[in-house]
C-alpha positions in Angstrom: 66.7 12.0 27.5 69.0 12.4 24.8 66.7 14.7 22.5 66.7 18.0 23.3 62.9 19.1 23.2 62.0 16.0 25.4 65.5 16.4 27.8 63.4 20.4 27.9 60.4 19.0 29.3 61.7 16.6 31.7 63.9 18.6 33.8 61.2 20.7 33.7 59.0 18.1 34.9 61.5 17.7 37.8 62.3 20.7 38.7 58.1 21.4 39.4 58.2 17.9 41.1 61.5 19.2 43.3 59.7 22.5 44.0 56.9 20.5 45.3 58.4 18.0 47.1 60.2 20.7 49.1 57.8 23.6 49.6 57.3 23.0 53.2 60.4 22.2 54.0 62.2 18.8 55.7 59.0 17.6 57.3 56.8 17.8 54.1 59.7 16.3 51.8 60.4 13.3 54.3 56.9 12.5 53.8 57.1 11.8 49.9 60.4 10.4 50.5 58.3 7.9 52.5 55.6 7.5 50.0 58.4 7.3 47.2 59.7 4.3 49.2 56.7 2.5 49.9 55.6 2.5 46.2 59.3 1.5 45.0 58.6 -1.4 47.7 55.8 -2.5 45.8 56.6 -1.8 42.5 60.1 -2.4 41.7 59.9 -6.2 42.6 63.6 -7.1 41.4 65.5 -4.1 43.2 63.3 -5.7 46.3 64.7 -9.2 45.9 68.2 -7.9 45.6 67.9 -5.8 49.0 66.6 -9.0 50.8 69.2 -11.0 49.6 71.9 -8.9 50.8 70.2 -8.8 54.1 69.4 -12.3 54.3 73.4 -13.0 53.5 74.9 -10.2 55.5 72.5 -10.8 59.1 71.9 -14.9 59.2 71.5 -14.4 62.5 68.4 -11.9 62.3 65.3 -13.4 62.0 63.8 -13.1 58.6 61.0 -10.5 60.2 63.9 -8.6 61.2 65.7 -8.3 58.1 62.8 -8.1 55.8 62.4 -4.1 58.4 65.8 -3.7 57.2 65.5 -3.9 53.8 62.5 -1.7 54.2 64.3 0.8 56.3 67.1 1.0 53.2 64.4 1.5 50.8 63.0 4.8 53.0 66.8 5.7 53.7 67.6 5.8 50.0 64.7 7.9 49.0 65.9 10.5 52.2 69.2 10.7 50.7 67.8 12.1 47.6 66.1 14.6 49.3 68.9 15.5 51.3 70.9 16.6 48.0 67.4 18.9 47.4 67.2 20.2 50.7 70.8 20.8 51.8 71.8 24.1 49.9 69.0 26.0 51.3 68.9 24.6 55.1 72.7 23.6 55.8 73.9 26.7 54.1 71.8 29.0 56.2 72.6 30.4 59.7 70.2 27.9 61.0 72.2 25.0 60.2 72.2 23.8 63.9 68.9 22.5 64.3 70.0 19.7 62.1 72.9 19.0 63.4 73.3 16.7 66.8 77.2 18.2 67.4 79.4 19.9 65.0 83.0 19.4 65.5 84.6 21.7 67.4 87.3 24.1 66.4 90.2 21.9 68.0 88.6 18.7 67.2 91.7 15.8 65.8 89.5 15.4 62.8 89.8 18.9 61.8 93.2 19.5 63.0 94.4 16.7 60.8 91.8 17.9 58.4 93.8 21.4 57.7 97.0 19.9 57.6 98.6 20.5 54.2 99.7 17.2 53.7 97.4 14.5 51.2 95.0 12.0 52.6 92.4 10.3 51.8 88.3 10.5 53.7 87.3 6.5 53.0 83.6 6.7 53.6 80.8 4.5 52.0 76.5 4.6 51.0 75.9 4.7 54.6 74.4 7.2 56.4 75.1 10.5 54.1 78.4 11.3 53.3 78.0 14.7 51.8 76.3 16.1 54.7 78.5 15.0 57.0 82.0 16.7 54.6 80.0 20.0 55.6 82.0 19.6 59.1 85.0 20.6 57.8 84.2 22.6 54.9 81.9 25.0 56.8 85.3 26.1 58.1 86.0 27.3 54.2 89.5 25.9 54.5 91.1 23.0 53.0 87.9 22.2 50.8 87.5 18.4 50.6 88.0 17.4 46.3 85.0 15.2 45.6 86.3 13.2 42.4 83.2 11.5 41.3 81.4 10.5 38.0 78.8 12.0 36.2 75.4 10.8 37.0 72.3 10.8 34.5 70.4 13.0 33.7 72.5 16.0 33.9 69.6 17.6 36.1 70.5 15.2 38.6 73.9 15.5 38.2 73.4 19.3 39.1 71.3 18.9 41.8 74.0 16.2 43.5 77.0 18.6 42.5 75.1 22.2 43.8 74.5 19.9 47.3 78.1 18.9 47.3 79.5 22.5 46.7 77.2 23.9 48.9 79.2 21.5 52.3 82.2 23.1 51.5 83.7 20.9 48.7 85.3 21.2 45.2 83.9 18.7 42.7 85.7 17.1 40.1 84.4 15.2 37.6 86.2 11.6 37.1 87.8 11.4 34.1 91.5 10.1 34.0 91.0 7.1 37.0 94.4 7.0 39.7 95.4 9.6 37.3 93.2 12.4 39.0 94.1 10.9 42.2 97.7 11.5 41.7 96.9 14.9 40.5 95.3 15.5 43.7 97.7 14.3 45.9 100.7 16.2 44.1 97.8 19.6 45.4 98.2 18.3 48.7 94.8 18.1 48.3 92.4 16.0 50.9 90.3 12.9 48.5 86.8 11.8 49.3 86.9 8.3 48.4 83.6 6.2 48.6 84.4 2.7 48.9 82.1 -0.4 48.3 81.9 -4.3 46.7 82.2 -5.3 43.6 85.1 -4.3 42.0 85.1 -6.2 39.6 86.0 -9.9 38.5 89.4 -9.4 38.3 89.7 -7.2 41.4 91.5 -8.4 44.9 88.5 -10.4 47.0 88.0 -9.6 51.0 85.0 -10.7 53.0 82.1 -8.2 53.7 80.3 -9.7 56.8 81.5 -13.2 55.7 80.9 -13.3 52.1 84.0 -13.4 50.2 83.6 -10.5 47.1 85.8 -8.4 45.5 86.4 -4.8 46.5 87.5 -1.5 44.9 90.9 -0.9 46.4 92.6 0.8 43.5 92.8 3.7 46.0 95.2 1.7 48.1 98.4 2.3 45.9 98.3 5.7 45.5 97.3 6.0 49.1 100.5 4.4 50.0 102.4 6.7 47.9 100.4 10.0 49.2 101.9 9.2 52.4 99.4 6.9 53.9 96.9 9.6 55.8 93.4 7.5 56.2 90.8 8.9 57.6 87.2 6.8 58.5 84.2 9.4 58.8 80.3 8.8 58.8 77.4 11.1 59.5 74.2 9.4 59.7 70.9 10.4 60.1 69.0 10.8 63.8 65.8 8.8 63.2 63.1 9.6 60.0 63.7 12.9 60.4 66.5 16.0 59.1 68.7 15.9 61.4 72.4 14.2 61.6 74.7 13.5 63.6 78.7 12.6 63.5 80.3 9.1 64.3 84.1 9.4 66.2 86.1 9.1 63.1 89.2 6.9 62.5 92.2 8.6 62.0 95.1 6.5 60.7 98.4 6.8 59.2 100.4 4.0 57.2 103.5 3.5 56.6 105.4 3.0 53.0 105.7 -1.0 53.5 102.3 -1.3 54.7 100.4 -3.8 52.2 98.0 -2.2 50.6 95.1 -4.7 51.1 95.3 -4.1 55.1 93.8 -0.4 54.4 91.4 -2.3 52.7 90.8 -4.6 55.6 90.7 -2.1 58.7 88.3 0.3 56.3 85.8 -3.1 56.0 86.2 -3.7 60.1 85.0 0.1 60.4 82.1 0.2 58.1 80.8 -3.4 59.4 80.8 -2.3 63.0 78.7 1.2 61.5 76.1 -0.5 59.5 75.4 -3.4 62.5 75.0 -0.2 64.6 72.0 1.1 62.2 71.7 -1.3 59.2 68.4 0.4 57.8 70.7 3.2 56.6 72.9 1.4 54.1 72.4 0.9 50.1 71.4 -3.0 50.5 69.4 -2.4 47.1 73.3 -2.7 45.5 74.3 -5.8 44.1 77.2 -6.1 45.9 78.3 -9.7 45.5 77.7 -9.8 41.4 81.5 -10.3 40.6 82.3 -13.5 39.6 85.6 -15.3 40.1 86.0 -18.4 38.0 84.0 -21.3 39.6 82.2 -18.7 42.2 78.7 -19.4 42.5 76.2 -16.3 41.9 74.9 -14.8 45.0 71.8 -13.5 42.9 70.8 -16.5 41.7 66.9 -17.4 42.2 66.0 -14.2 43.9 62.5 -15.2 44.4 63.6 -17.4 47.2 64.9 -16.2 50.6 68.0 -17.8 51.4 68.3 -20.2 54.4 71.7 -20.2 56.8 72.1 -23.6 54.3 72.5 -21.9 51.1 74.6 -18.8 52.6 76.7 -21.4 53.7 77.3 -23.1 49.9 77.4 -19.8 48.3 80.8 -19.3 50.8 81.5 -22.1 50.5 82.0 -22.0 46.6 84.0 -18.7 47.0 86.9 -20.0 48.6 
């Protein structure tokens, strides 16, 4: 990917392979999203074992039919997502936007009042569901555009493709370069932050539970939150069955004080996206590895992927964590 004649021919590659994939528009591309996840089911044997053992750690009390369906449903819901980011700037953007939509937000909704409110907060949101469709509520609006700070994916075609679908809801993108540093930037704008929040923070980060596993989480955020004022806002759109078409979850709209300890917006943002994903687990990213980080003395969650884990050796792996 680095060398230029080959980089040429490659997005090339890609950019036929997009152009196909979308011809016919949602229907058609939600059908090679489904082929795309079948063979990635098949062929991509470690990113498999991962997903089930997140599954089998997070929903003991599923039956291991049940959450093998999950882990399948992720794998379908990942390859939607990326054809979401193709499809978005020429269906969402269009007059027609709608018939993909279950309800908009209307004008004097809370979330959008509290939206245009020139004051900095931050939109906590996570790999569930698809975030970027669901910033278009407020940025369809075209006022107080929601600052995306994000890294740069690989390759850069992708990176264009994720960036054109984010612009095109209504956002500014930034790319992350300077850390709490862009943050603070941001919130000196009075700008409103999209922050997407997951596990594994680190080894060295501060450790919460995520449906009873103890990991560590990244909740730099929290700090500079505090000293932005404290505006929290929870927001999820999700997708309506296997098809295009979303709809909005209630958001959470919350506002700390000064003294409030940090880890507690880390706390009530884990309550919120546990009671989402048990709602609809097939449309979460299980395929992260979102128990690697390793405390001294912490057993590894990924050991022996091969084997699915009994309610025994969930139990030792907690066990060992605290």
């Amino acid at each position: 990917m680095a060398w230029g004649p080959s980089r040429f021919v490659i997005e090339l590659w890609l950019h036929l392979l997009a152009f196909w994939i979308t011809l016919f528009g949602p229907g058609w591309a939600y059908f090679w999203a489904r082929v795309a996840a079948w063979c990635g089911w098949l062929l991509l044997r470690r990113l498999r074992q991962v997903t089930l053992r997140n599954v089998d750690l997070c929903f003991p009390e599923k039956s291991q039919a049940e959450r093998t369906q999950i882990a399948r449903a992720s794998f379908r819901h990942f390859c939607y997502v990326f054809v979401d980011y193709l499809l978005a700037p020429r269906y969402i953007t269009q007059q027609r936007w709608q018939k993909y939509y279950d309800k908009a937000s209307p004008d004097g909704h809370p979330y959008l009042l509290w939206s245009f409110e020139e004051k900095p907060a931050f939109n906590l949101s996570a790999h569930y569901g698809n975030w970027e469709i669901g910033s278009w509520t407020v940025g369809r609006h075209g006022r107080s555009p929601l600052l995306v700070i994000a890294k740069a994916v690989h390759p850069p075609l992708l990176n264009r493709w994720i960036v054109r679908a984010r612009e095109a809801m209504g956002n500014e993108v930034i790319e992350n370069k300077g850390g709490a540093r862009a943050w603070m930037r941001a919130i000196k704008e009075k700008r409103r932050l999209a922050v997407l929040i997951d596990q594994n923070g680190g080894d060295f980060a501060p450790v919460e539970t995520f449906f009873g596993i103890p990991c560590t989480w990244q909740s730099d955020f929290t700090r500079v939150c505090l000293r932005g004022g404290g505006r929290v806002a929870h927001s999820i759109a999700r997708r309506l069955g296997e098809k295009f078409q979303f709809e909005f979850l209630e958001p959470e709209l919350l506002h700390y004080p000064s003294e409030t300890e940090p880890m507690q917006i880390m706390r009530n943002y884990r309550d919120y996206l546990q009671r989402v994903i048990r709602d609809d687990p097939g449309q979460y990213f299980w395929m992260h590895r979102r128990f690697k980080a390793r405390k001294p003395g912490w057993p590894d969650a990924y050991a022996d992927l091969g084997k699915r884990w009994s309610q025994a050796e969930r139990d030792a792996l907690i066990a060992g964590r605290k």
